[in-house]
C-alpha positions in Angstrom: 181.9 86.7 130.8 179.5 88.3 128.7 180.3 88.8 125.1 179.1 92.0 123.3 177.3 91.2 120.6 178.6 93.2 116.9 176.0 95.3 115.5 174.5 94.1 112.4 176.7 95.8 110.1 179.9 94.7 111.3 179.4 91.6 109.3 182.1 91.2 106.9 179.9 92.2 103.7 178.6 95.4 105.6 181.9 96.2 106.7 183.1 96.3 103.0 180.2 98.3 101.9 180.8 100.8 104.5 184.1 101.3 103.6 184.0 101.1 99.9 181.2 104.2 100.8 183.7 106.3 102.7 186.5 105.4 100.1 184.2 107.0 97.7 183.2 109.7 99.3 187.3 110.8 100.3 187.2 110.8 97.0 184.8 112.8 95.6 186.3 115.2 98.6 190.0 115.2 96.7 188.5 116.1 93.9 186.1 118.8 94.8 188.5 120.2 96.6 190.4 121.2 94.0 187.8 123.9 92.4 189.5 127.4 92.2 188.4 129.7 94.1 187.3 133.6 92.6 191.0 134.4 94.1 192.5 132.0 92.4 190.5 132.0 89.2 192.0 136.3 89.5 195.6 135.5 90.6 195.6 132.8 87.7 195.1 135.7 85.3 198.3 137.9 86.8 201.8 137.1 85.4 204.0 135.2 87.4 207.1 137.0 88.6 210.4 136.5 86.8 213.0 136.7 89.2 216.1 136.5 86.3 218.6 139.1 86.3 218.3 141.9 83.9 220.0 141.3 80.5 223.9 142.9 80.4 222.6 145.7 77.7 219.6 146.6 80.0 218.8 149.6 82.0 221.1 150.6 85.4 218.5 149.5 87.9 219.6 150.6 91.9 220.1 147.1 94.1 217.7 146.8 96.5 218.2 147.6 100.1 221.1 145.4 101.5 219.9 142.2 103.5 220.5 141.6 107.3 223.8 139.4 106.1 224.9 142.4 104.3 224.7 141.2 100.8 222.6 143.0 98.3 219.8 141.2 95.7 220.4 141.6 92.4 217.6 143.6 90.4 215.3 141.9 88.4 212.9 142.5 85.2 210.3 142.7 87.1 211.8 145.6 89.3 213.0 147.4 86.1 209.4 146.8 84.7 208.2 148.5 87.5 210.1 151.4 87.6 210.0 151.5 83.8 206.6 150.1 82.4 207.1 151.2 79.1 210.9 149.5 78.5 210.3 147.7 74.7 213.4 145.9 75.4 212.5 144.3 78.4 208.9 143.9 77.8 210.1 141.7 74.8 212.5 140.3 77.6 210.2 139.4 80.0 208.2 137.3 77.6 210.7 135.7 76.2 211.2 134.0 79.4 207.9 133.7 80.6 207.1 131.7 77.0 209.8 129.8 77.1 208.6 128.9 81.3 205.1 127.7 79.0 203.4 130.7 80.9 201.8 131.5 77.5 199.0 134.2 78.4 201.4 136.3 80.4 204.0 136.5 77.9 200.9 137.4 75.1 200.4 140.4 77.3 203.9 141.7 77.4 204.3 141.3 73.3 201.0 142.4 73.2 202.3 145.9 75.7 205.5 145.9 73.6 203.9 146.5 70.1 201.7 149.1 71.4 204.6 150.8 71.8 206.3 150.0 68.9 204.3 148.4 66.2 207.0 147.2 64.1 209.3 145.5 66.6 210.5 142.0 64.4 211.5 140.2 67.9 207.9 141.1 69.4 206.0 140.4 66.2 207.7 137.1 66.2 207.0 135.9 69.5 203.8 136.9 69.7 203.2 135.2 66.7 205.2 132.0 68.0 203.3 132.1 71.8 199.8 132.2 69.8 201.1 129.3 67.8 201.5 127.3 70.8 198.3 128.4 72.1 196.7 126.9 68.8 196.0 129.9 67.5 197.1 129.2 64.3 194.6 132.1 62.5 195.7 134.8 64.7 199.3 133.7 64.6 199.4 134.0 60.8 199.0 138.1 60.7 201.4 138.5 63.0 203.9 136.1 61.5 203.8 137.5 58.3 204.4 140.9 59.9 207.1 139.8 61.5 208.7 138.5 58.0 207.8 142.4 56.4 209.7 143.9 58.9 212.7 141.3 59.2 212.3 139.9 55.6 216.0 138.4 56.6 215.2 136.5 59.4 214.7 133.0 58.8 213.1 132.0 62.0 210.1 134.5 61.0 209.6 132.6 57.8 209.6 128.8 59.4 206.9 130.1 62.2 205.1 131.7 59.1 205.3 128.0 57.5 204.3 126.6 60.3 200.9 129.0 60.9 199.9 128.5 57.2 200.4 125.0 57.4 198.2 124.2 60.0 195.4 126.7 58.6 195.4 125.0 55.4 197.1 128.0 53.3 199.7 125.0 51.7 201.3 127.3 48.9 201.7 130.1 51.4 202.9 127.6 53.8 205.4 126.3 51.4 206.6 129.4 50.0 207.4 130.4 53.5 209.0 127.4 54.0 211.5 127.8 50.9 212.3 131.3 52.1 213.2 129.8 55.3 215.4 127.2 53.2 216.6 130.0 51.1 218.0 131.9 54.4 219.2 128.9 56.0 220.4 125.8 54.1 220.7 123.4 56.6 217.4 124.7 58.6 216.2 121.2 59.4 213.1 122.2 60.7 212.4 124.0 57.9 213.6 121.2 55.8 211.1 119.0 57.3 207.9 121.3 57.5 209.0 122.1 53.8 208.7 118.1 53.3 205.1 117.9 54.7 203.8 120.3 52.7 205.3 119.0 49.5 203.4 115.5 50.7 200.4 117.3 51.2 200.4 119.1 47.3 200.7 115.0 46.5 204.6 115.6 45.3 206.0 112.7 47.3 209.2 112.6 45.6 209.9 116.1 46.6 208.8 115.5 49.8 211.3 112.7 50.4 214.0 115.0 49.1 213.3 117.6 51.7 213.1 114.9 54.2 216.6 113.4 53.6 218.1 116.9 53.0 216.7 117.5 57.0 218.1 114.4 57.7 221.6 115.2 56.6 221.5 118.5 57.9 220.8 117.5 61.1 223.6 115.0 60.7 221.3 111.8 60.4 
């Protein structure tokens, strides 16, 4: 019998080379392969839907058309929103959830619809102020922020975000002010406690700082 003779490359060294080559170039597939698209670069900018149900205080909103099993869906925000673009309450709603789901842009845009509509809304103030926070926004949180504390001077979670903001831009006496009103509102605010702490370290006022840390610790039940 005649044997076929391998081609060249089929030695063991070429035969590693070849596949390390097409091991590489998979690769570079998997990874170009994952470059949006003008579609999805434009359905990336849309807010996802929120499919919760609408809040007990919220608008009546008609059920949908029954479903072949005879059951009904259950209305969501994002029916209500369409029949009633303009709802404050559940514009304020609706970004709630979507920044607490991380989706951070989309819930900017609802705050952002809300206060157009009414300027000096303390909830929408505050989470816009909060979702641009998270963003890193910390300059363009701040005005907001402190808007939000104007409008709900009472509200104690206005005054740690406001902390917070002015921490981070380097405003420390406005940042522990803010703090301290927080503290003020809420005793055992252990957030508050602590930012309050970090800002006392960075005046150089350690032994105030520790005291704010072991007041959040005990508050928080350490």
């Amino acid at each position: 019998m005649i044997r076929k003779r391998e081609p060249r490359w089929q030695s063991a060294a070429e035969r590693a080379r070849v596949a390390a080559e097409l091991i590489e170039e998979a690769e570079s597939l998997t990874e170009t392969s994952t470059i949006a698209s003008p579609a999805d670069v434009a359905r990336a900018g849309l807010p996802p839907p929120i499919t919760a149900q609408l809040p007990a205080h919220g608008p009546s909103v008609p059920a949908e058309a029954p479903t072949p099993n005879g059951s009904t869906v259950e209305p969501t925000l994002d029916d209500a929103l369409a029949a009633d673009p303009d709802n404050v309450a559940l514009l304020v709603e609706r970004a709630r959830l979507l920044a607490g789901a991380t989706h951070y842009r989309a819930a900017e845009l609802d705050y952002e619809h809300a206060l157009r509509l009414d300027p000096i809304h303390g909830e929408a103030l505050r989470g816009l102020g909060v979702v641009l926070s998270r963003r890193g926004l910390w300059s363009e949180a701040v005005p907001q922020l402190r808007r939000a504390t104007e409008v709900d001077p009472g509200r104690a979670a206005a005054w740690f975000y406001l902390g917070e903001a002015l921490n981070h831009v380097d405003d420390l006496e406005g940042a522990r002010a803010a703090y301290e009103r927080a503290v003020e509102l809420e005793p055992r605010n252990t957030r508050a406690l602590y930012g309050l702490g970090i800002v006392l370290d960075r005046l150089n006022r350690p032994d105030d700082a520790t005291r704010m840390y072991r007041r959040s610790r005990e508050a928080g039940g350490g």
